[in-house]
N, C-alpha and C positions, 0 to 999 in steps of 0.2 A: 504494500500500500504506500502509495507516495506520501510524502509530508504535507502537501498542500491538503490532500482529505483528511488528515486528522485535524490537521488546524479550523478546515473548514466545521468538522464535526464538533470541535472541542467547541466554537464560536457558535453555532447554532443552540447546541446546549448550554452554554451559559447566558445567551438572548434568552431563549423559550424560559430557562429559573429564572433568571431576575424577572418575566412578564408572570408566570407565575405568584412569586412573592411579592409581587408588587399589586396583584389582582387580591390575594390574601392579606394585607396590609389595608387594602382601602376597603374590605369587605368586615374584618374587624373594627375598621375606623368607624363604619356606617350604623355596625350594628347586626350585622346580619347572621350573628352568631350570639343572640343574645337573645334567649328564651325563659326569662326566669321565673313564670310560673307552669310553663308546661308540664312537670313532676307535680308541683301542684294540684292544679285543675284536673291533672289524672287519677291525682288519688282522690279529690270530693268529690268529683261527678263520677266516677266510674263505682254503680252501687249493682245490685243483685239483677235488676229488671233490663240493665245496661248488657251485663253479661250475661243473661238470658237471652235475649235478642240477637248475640251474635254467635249463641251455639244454634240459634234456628236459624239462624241467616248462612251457618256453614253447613250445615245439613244441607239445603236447599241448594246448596252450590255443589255439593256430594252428588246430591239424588238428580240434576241435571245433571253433571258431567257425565254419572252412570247412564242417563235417559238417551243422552247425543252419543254414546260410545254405544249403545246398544243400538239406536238409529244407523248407525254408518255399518257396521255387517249386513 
């Protein structure tokens, strides 16, 4: 491998990390990473009737996939 293509290589990957880190710096700046009641809200709203609803909401998705897997033989 010539020298020019690793220089070319090394210079492309150190452009691409600094756009990188420099996309993650302004994306910390802004907030975007800044969730502070999410754990929260998930433990007061998530009650019995909550999880109820989504073991019949996964059945439902079971007993279709089975319905459309049976359809296609």
């Amino acid at each position: 491998m010539d020298s020019w293509v690793v220089a070319m290589m090394l210079g492309v990957s150190i452009f691409l990390g600094a756009v990188a880190l420099i996309a993650f710096m302004w994306a910390v700046k802004n907030g975007q990473f800044d969730d502070e009641e999410k754990f929260l809200n998930g433990a007061k709203f998530d009650g019995v009737d909550e999880l109820n609803d989504a073991i019949k909401q996964e059945r439902k998705r079971e007993i279709l996939k089975k319905s459309f897997e049976s359809d296609k033989t």
